[in-house]
C-alpha positions in Angstrom: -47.5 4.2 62.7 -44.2 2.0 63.1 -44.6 1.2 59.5 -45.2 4.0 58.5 -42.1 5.4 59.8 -40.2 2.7 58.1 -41.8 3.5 54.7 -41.1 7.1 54.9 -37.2 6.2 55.7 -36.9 4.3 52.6 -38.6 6.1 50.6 -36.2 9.1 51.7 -33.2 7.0 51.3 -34.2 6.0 47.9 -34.4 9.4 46.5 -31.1 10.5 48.5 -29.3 8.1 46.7 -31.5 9.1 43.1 -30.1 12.7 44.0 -26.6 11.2 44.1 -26.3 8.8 41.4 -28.3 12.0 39.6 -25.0 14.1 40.6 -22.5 11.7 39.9 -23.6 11.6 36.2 -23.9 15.3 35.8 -20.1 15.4 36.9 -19.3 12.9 34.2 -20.8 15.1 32.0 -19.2 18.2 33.3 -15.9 16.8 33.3 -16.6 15.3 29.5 -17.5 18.4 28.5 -14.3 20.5 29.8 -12.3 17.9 28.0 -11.2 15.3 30.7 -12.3 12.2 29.3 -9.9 10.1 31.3 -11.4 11.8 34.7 -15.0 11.2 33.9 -14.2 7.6 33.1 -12.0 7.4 36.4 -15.3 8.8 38.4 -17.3 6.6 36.2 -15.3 4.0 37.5 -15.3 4.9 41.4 -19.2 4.7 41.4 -19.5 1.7 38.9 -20.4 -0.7 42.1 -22.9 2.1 43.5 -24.9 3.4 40.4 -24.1 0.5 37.8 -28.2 -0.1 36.0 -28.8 3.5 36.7 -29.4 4.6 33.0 -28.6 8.0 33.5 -25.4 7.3 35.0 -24.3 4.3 32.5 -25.2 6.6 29.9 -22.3 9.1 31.3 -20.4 5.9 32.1 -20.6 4.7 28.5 -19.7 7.5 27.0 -16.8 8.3 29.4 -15.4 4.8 28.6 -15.8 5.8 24.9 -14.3 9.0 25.1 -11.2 7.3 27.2 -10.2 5.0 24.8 -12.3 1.8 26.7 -14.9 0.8 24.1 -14.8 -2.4 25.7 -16.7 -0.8 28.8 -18.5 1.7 26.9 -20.2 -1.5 25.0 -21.6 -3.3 28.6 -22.5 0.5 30.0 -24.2 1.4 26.8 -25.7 -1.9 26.3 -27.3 -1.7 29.9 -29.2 1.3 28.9 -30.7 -0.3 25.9 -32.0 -3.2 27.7 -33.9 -0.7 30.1 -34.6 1.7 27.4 -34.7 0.8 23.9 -35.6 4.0 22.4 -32.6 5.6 23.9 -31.4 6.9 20.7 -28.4 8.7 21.5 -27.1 5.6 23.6 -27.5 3.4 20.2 -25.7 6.0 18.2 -22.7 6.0 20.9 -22.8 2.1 21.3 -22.7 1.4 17.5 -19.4 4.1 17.6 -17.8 1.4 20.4 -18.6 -1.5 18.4 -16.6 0.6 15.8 -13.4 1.0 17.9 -13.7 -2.5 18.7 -13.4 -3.7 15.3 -16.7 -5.2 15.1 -17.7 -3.8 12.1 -21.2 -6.1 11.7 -22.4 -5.2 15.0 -21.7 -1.5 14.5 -23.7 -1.5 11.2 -26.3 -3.1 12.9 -26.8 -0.3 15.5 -26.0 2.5 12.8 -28.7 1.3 10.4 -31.3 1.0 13.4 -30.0 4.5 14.0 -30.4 5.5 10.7 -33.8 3.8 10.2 -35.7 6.4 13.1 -35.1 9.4 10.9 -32.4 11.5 12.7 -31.5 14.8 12.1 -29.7 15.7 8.7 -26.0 15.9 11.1 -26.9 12.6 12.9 -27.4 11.3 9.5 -24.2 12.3 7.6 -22.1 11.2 10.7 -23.9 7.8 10.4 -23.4 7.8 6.5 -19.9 8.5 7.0 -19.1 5.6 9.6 -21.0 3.2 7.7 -18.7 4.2 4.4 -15.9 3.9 6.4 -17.2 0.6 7.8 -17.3 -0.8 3.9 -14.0 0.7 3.1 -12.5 -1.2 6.2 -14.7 -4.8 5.5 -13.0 -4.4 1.7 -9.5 -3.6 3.1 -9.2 -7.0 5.2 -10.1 -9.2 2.6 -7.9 -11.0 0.4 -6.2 -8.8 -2.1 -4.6 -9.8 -5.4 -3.3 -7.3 -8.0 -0.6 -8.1 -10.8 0.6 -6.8 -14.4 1.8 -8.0 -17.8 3.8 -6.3 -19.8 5.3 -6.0 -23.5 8.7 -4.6 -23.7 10.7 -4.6 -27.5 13.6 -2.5 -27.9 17.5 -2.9 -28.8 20.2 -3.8 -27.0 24.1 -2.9 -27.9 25.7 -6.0 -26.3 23.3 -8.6 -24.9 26.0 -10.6 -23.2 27.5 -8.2 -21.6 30.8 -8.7 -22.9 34.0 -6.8 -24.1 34.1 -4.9 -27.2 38.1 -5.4 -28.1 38.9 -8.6 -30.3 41.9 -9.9 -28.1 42.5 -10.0 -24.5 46.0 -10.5 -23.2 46.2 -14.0 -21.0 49.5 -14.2 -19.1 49.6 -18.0 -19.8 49.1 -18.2 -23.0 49.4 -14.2 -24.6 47.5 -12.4 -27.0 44.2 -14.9 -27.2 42.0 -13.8 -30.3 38.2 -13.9 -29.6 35.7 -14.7 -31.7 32.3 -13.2 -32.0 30.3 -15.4 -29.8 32.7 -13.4 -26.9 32.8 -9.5 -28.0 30.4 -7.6 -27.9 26.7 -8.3 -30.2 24.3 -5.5 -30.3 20.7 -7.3 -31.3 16.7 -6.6 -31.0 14.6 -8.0 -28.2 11.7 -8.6 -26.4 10.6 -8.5 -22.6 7.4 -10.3 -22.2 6.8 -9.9 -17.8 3.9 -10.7 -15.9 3.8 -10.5 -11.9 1.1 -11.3 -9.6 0.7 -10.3 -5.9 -1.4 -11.4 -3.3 -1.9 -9.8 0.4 -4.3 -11.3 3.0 -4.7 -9.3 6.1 -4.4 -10.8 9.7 -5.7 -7.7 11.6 -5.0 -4.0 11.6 -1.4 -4.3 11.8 -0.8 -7.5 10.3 -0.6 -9.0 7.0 0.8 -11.9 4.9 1.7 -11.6 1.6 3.1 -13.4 -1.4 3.6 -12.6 -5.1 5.2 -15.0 -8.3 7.6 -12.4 -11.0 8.0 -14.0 -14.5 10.3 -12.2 -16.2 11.5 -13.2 -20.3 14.0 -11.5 -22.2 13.9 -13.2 -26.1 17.0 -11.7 -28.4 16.1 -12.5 -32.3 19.4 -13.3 -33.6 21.4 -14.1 -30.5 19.4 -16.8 -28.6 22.1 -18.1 -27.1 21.8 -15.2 -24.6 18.1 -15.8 -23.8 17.2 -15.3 -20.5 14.2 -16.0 -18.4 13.1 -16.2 -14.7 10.6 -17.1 -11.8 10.9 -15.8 -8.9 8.8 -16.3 -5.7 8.4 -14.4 -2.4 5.9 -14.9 0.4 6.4 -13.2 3.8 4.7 -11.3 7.0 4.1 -7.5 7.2 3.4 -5.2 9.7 2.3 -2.0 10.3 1.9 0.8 13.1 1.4 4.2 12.4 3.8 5.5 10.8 6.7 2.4 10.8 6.4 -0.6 8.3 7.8 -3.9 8.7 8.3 -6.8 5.7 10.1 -10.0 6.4 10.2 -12.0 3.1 11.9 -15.1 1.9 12.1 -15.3 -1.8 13.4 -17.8 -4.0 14.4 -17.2 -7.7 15.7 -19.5 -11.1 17.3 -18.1 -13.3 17.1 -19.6 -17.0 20.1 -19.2 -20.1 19.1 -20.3 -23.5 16.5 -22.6 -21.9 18.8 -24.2 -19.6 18.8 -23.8 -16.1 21.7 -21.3 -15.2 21.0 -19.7 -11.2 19.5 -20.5 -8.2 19.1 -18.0 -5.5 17.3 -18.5 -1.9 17.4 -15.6 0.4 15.9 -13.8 3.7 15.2 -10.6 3.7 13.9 -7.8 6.3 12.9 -4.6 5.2 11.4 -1.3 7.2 10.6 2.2 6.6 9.2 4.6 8.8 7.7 8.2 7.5 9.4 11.0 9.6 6.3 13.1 8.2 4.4 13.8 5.5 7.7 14.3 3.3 10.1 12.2 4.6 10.6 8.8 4.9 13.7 6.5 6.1 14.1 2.9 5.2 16.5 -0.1 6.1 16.7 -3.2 4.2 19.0 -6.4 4.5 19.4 -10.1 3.0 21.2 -13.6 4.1 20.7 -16.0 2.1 22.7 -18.4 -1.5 23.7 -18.6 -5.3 24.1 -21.5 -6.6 25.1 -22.6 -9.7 23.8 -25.9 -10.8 27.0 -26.6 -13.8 29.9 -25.0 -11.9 29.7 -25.3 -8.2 33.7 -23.0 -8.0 30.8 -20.1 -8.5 28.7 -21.0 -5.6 28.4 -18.1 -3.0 26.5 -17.4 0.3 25.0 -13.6 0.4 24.9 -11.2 2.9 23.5 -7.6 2.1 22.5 -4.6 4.4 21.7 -1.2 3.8 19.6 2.0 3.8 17.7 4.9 2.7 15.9 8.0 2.8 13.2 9.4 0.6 12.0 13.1 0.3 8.9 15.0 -1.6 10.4 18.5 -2.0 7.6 21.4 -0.7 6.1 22.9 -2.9 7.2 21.0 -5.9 6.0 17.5 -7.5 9.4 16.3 -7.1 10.2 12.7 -5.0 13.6 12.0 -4.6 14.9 8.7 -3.7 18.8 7.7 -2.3 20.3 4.4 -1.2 23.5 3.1 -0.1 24.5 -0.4 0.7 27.4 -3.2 1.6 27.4 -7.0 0.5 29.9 -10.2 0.5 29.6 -12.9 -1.6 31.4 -15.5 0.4 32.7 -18.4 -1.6 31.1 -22.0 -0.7 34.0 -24.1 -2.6 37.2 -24.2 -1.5 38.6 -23.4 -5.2 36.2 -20.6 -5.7 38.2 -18.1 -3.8 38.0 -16.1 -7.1 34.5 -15.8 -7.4 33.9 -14.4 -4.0 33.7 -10.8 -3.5 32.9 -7.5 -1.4 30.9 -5.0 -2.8 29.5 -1.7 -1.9 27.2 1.0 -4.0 24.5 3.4 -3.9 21.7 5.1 -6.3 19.8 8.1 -6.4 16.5 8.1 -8.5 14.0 10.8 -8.7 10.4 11.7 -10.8 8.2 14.8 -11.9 4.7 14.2 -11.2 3.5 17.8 -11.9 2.5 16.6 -15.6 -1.0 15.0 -15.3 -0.9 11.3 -16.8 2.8 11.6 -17.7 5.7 10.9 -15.2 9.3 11.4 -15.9 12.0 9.9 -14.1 15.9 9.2 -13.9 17.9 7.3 -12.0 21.9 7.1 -11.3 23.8 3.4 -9.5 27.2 3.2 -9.2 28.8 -0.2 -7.5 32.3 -0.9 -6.8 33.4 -4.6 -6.3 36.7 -6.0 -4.8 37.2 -9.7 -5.7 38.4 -12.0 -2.9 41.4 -13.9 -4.8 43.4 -13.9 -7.8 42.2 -14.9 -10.7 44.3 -18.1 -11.2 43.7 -17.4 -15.4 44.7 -13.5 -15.4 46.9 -13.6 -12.5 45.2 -10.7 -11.2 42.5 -9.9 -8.5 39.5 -8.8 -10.0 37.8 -5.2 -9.4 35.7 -3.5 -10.8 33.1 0.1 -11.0 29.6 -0.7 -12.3 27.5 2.6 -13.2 24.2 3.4 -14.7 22.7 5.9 -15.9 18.6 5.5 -16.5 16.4 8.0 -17.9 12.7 7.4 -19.1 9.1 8.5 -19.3 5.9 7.0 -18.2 2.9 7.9 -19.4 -1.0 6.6 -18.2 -3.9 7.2 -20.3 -6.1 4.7 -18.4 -6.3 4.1 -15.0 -5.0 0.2 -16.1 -2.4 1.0 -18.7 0.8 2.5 -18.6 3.3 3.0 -21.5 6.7 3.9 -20.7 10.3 4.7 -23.0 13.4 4.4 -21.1 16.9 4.4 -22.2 20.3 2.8 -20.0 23.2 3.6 -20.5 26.0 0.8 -18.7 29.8 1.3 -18.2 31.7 -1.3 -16.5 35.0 -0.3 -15.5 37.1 -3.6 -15.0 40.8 -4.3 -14.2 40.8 -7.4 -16.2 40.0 -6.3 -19.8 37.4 -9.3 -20.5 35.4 -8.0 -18.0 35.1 -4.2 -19.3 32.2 -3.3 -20.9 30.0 -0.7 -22.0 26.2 -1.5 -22.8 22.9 0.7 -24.1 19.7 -0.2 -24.4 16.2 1.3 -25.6 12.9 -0.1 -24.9 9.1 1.4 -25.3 7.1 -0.7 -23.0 3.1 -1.5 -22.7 2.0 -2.5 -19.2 -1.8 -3.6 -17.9 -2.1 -3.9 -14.3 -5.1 -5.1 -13.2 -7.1 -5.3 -8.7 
């Protein structure tokens, strides 16, 4: 009878607490489906100690983890199920969406395709069809991408050297100096032949390093003496979080004359945007770094640049416009290059049509003022000067690969030491091939 008695108490208190854990996953449930994810997982939480193996309640559990942003937990609720019941469908489905949150992409294909392979119903289905899609689409994202271009650019250029059209210049020392035509302005044919190549190889969701190699070659067919190529190099870390974008490269760039080496610039450079919405986006850019000159170190300077921007798609339009403003100094390194030094400041406003299909026009307007830090010890005179450009040109894709652009420039550089006043105007029709 004693035993009995014992028996029937147990038995009792075993389905009291069955009752319970029964009504503490039914008020997970009520409270997920009212839309307080954060209060069925605190619940959850509360009774974890209690009603942990229970499948009904680490089926509520799970998905109240889930539904709180906890994937972590959902995975060992959900898991716990599926060791006690296997065909648990539902709990597979929701436990393959975890290992989704958590970034394990294999193991949440492996539970989607053992969802998929049961035969659910056609809305199971799509949703499982569209995570795995979205799976693939991720997998491709993080690995190692490299894109890059070449391109064929011929067209003419008024005065390759950039150089003053008058025939004399007045020197203080020494008067009215004649100049040949080596020093005036030469109009001449050319052709840019650039390639570029970029390579980005994520870290994670937010991070990423990158690294890309510019070749740039400008060939003139008369005047070779103004020949001008360069590589440049720039490898760097990027992040990324939801709407703000961080870059912090370090480039390094030669610059070629006639063959010989002419420039050398090294520099670090930070540069962020963040989109203010769909329509709107801010950016901020800056650079430290050197110019050096390998045959005339009077013309070595150290760099220092900041500035920013703002860039807007009008409403209802296919119109971007883009704006910029900046400051720099150009400090002098040697103590007699006082001269070469300088302060400058500028800013530029592009924009483009993209309501044609295939065919984008654009234009774009940069004006630069610069204020030289010493007299010029030849001209007796500090050197400033106004640099503006105008752009205008027209790109046009008939493939998804190629694009063929025509652009025309027009320079004017405004100068208070007549040597260095110049006008310039070129025309080019280019052929580009990018290729992912």
């Amino acid at each position: 009878m004693f035993k009995r008695s014992i028996g029937i108490v147990l038995l009792s208190a075993w389905l009291a607490q069955t009752a319970y854990a029964g009504a503490i996953d039914e008020e997970i449930q009520r409270q997920l489906r009212l839309g307080q994810p954060q209060a069925a997982w605190t619940l959850a939480q509360q009774h974890l100690s209690d009603s942990a193996g229970e499948p009904a309640f680490d089926f509520a559990a799970g998905l109240a983890a889930l539904e709180a942003g906890q994937p972590q937990h959902a995975v060992m609720a959900l898991e716990r199920v599926l060791l006690v019941q296997p065909s648990h469908h539902r709990a597979r489905l929701e436990l393959a969406r975890a290992y989704y949150q958590l970034g394990d992409y294999a193991a949440a294909r492996r539970e989607f395709q053992a969802v998929d392979a049961i035969g659910p119903p056609p809305n199971v289905r799509r949703r499982v069809e569209s995570f795995l899609a979205e799976i693939q689409q991720r997998e491709d994202a993080a690995r190692t991408q490299v894109t890059g271009y070449v391109e064929l650019r011929p067209g003419w250029d008024s005065n390759v050297s950039s150089a003053t059209a008058d025939s004399s210049v007045d020197i203080p020392a020494f008067g009215v100096v004649s100049l040949d035509a080596d020093s005036r302005a030469r109009s001449d044919r050319f052709l840019d032949k650039n390639a570029g190549v970029t390579l980005v190889r994520p870290l994670d969701k937010r991070r990423a390093l990158f690294a890309d190699v510019a070749y740039r070659d400008r060939e003139n067919v008369e005047t070779q003496l103004y020949d001008t190529r360069s590589i440049g190099v720039s490898a760097g870390m990027a992040w990324s979080h939801e709407t703000d974008r961080l870059r912090l490269p370090v480039q390094y760039q030669v610059l070629y004359l006639a063959n010989a080496e002419f420039r050398r610039m090294a520099t670090l450079g930070v540069e962020w945007s963040r989109d203010l919405d769909a329509r709107n986006q801010l950016l901020a850019f800056g650079q430290l770094g050197a110019i050096r000159y390998p045959d005339d170190a009077t013309r070595d300077v150290n760099l220092l640049l900041g500035g920013g921007g703002w860039n807007h798609r009008y409403a209802g339009l296919p119109l971007l416009l883009t704006t910029n403003a900046y400051l720099g100094d150009e400090s002098a390194r040697a103590s007699g290059g006082d001269a070469n030094g300088r302060t400058y400041y500028g800013a530029r406003l592009g924009t483009q049509w993209t309501g044609i299909p295939m065919h984008t026009p654009y234009a774009s307007l940069n004006w630069q003022h610069s204020g030289y830090a010493a007299s010029n010890s030849v001209f007796v005179r500090t050197r400033s000067e106004n640099f503006a450009e105008l752009r205008l040109g027209w790109g046009w894709q008939p493939q998804r690969n190629w694009n063929v652009t025509a652009e025309a420039s027009l320079v004017d550089n405004g100068a208070n030491i007549a040597l260095y006043d110049y006008t310039r105007r070129q025309y080019a029709v280019g052929v580009r091939y990018q290729f992912d």
